[in-house]
C-alpha positions, 0 to 999 in steps of 0.5 A: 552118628546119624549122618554114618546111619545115614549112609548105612541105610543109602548103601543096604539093600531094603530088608537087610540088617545094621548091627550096632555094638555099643557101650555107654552107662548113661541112658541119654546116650542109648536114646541118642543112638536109637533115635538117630537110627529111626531119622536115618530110617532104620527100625531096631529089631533086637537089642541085647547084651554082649559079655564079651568076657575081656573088658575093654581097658576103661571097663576092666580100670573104671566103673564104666559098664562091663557089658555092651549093648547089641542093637540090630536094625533092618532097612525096611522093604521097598513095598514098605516104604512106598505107602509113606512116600505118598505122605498120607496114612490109612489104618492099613499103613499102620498094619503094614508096619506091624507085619513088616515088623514082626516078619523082623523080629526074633520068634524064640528066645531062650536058654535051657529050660526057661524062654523069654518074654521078646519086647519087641512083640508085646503090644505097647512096644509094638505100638510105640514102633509104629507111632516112631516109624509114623513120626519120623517119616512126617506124617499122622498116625492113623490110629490109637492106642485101644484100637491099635491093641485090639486090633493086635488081637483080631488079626494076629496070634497071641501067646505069653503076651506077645504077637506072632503072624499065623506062619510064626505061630507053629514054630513059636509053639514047638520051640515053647514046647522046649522050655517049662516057663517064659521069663517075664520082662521086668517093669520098673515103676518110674511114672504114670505110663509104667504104672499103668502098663504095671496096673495093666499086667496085674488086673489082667492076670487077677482082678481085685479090689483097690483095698488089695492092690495099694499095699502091693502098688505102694511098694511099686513106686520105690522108683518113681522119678523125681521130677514126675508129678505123684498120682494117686492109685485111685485117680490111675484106676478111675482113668484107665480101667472099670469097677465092677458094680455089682450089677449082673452079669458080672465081666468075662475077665473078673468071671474067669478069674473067679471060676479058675482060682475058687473052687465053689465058684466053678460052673456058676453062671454070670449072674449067680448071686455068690458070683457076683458078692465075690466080684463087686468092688474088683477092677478089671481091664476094660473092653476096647470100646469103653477103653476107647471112651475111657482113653478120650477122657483121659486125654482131655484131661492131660491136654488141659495140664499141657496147657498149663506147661505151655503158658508157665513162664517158668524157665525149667519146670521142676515137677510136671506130669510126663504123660501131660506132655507125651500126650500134649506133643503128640497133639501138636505134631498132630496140628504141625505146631513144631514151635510148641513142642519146642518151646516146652521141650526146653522148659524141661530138664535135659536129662528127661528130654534125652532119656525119654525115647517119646519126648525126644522123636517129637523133639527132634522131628519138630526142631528140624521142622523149625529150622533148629 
């Protein structure tokens, strides 16, 4: 499959499209796929579901899925692809993707009177775009994940949680206007980098005490993998978001939270006493300089446990932190230290390895590098 991508994206013209129709029920094999469009160099835009009402024989016989993935690619632009033939990136190179991206992705999509949230133009997704492109094309990326999202928000436009270039905004706007409300994406919490981005939408949305979050957080984590290492909701909180302490004035988040929600506490300024006693002990999500701080930290701490993978004289380790290892690849790519990726990629099971789309572009890039 690589090799036909291969040839696909020699033959297109850049800026023209791939469209891949594709039916198979294990998730190993979609990442498979995906992965082998971004070596060849494509990078996937749009990704539905096709009923096509009559199943092919294996679907109609078998409990094979009945429906099949849609999975559209375009050849990026020649401008594009000249800022990375150089092998060396700026920030720049890393805006440059995004732009190009979303000049890419679908603007509306939506039915009667609901829309729907388009993944591809949320900021994590978009991050992890442009830290694959960066990655399979050989080189660093330029820039992390709080200075990335704040970025977003300083050079594009914003609406229901996903980004637009100032051209798209108008017509996302019209057609908005269309539909009584935006259907949100599902989010499954299956390990610490979901349940960070659940902790995220939450906190966002309401600040609250951690007293009021576990119940909720609790019933969240009916899906948590198996081989993922359990983390505590207060160790997620501590390392990624901030406690207001009661010293005024109190967070812009929490304040608008408050002030919309409780009718006795509109038009109070930041540092109202009554403000503050109803905003201490809330968690909120931190501005991107303290998420900056915040994030260095973090990291530390995931490198040491990496560090501990990496020394384990373990054949397959059975329990391990996925975001210790994400982190930990990302740092040995960063350093051209292939052989280490590869070494722990093959203490994991393979079933993590090809089903997690992070894990699995360092590990190709890396044993490619290594001559594996």
């Amino acid at each position: 499959m690589r090799r036909c991508f291969a040839e696909y994206f020699r033959v297109l013209k850049p800026g023209r499209w791939m469209t891949v129709v594709f039916s198979n029920s294990s998730n190993g094999v979609w990442r498979a796929i995906q992965e082998a469009m971004g070596v060849a160099g494509f990078v996937v835009a749009d990704v539905r579901t096709l009923d096509k009402q009559q199943g092919s024989y294996r679907q109609v016989t078998s409990s094979a899925v009945k429906q099949d993935l849609v999975i559209s690619a375009y050849k990026p632009s020649e401008a594009l692809e000249k800022k990375f033939v150089l092998g060396t990136t700026t920030e720049e190179t890393a805006w440059a993707f995004v732009r190009e991206h979303l000049s890419n992705v679908p603007k509306f999509v939506g039915r009667a009177t609901e829309g729907e949230v388009i993944s591809e133009r949320t900021p994590q997704m978009l991050h992890d775009r442009m830290v694959a492109y960066h990655v399979q094309h050989g080189v660093g990326v330029p820039i992390g994940g709080p200075l990335f999202f704040a970025g977003l928000a300083q050079r594009f436009a914003e609406r229901d949680g996903m980004y637009f270039l100032p051209e798209q905004v108008a017509d996302y706007d019209r057609r908005r206007a269309s539909v009584s409300e935006v259907k949100q994406l599902s989010l499954f919490v299956v390990d610490e980098a979901s349940a960070i981005q659940w902790l995220r939408r939450e906190l966002t949305s309401r600040p609250r005490s951690a007293q009021e979050l576990t119940p909720v957080f609790m019933r969240e984590l009916q899906s948590w993998a198996k081989h993922e290492q359990t983390i505590e909701l207060r160790n997620l909180l501590r390392d990624n978001f901030l406690e207001y302490d009661g010293v005024p004035p109190v967070p812009s988040q929490i304040h608008r939270y408050l002030s919309t929600n409780f009718k006795e506490l509109r038009n109070l300024s930041k540092e109202d006493v009554e403000l503050i006693a109803k905003a201490k002990g809330r968690w909120y999500v931190p501005d991107p300089n303290k998420a900056l701080d915040l994030e260095k930290l973090r990291e530390k701490t995931l490198l040491r446990e990496f560090e501990d993978y990496k020394t384990s004289k373990a054949k397959k380790l059975k329990l391990f932190r996925t975001e210790s290892v994400r982190v930990g690849f990302k740092a040995a790519y960063d350093a051209k230290d292939y052989a280490t990726i590869v070494s722990v990629a093959q203490k994991l099971p393979e079933s993590v390895l090809q089903e997690d789309e992070k894990l699995l572009m360092y590990y190709d890039v890396a044993s490619m590098r290594v001559g594996e």
